[in-house]
C-alpha positions in Angstrom: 0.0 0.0 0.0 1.7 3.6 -0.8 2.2 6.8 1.5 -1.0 8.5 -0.2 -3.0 5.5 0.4 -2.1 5.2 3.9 -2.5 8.9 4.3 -5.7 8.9 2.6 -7.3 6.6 5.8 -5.6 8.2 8.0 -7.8 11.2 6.9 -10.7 9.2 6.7 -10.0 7.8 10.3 -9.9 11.5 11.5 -13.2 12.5 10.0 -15.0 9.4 11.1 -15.2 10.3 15.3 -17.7 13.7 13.6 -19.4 11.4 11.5 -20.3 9.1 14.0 -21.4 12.0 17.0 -23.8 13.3 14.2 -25.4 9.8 13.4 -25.8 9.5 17.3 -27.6 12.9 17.5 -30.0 12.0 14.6 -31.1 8.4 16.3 -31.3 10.5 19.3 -33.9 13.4 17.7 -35.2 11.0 15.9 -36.2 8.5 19.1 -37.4 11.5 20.9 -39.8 12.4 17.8 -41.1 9.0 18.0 -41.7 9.3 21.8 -43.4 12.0 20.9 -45.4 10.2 18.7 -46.1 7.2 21.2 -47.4 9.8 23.5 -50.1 11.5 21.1 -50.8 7.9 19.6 -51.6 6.5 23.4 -53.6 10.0 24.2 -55.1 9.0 20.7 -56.3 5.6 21.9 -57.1 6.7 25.3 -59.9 9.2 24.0 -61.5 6.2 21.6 -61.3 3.7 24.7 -63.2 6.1 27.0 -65.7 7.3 24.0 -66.5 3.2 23.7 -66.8 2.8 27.4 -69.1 5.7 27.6 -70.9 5.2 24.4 -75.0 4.1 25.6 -77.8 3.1 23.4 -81.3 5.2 23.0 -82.9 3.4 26.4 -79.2 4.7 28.5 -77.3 0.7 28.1 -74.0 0.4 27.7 -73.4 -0.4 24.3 -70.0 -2.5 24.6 -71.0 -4.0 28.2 -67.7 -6.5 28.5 -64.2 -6.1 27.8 -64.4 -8.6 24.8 -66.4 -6.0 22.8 -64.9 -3.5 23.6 -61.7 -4.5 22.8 -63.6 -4.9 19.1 -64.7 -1.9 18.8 -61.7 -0.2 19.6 -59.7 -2.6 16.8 -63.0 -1.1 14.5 -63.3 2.0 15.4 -59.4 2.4 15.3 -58.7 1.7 11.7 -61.2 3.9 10.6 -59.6 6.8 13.3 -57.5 9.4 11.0 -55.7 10.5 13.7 -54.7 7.3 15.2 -53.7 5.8 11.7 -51.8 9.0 10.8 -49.7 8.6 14.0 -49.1 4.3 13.6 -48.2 5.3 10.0 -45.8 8.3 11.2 -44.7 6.1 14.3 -43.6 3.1 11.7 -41.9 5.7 9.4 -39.7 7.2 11.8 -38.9 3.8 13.5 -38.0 2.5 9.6 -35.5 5.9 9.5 -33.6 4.7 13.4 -32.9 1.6 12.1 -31.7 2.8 8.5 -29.6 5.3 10.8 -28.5 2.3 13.1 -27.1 0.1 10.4 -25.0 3.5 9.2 -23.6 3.8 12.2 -22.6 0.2 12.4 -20.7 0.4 8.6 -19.1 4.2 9.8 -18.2 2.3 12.9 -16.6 -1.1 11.0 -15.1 1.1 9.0 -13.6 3.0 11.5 -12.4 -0.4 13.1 -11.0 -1.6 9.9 -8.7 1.7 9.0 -7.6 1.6 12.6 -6.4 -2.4 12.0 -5.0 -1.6 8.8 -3.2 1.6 9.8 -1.7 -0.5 12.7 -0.8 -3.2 10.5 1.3 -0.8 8.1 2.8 0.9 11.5 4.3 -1.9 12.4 5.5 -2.5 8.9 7.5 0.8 8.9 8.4 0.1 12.7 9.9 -3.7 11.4 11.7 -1.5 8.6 13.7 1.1 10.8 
């Protein structure tokens, strides 16, 4: 392998340490965005599980009287709820985006490993030549 080579991943081995804080900070916006998102998507299907508990036919019964049925309704009700498939749809998104952002940082990191082995490699080359 020649100097420019050599000096080329050494380069590379300098830029990676950046390259691998700003992955870091992007998984970590990104998982507080989707915490964000688990909270309005719970407070989503909070409201629908109280409106079914609450809901009462013309003569004041309950309409969903056991769990079973209500626990329908709410899988009915909430694929039909805007709000609630707007949120699972961001909520998957952004969970697709962390683990794209988690397999770069594993190849920045491998990467990084691999220079550092190589660059050790030729060091002790240069060290065997002196």
């Amino acid at each position: 392998m020649n100097t420019d080579k050599l000096n080329s991943l050494a380069d590379r081995l300098l830029e990676i340490p950046q390259q691998l804080s700003d992955l870091q900070l992007e998984i970590l916006e990104k998982t507080q965005n989707s915490q964000e998102i688990a909270n309005d998507l719970a407070e989503a299907e909070g409201a629908l599980k109280v409106r079914i508990a609450n809901e009462v036919d013309e003569s004041g019964k309950k309409v969903y009287s056991n769990a079973d049925a209500r626990s329908a309704a709410f899988v009915e009700l909430s694929a039909d709820d805007e709000e609630i498939v707007s949120l699972n749809r961001e909520q998957k998104e952004i969970q697709a985006e962390i683990g794209k952002l988690k397999i770069d940082f594993d190849c920045v990191s491998n990467e990084q490993r691999n220079i550092r082995s190589i660059l050790h490699f030729f060091a002790g080359r240069v060290a065997e030549d002196l």
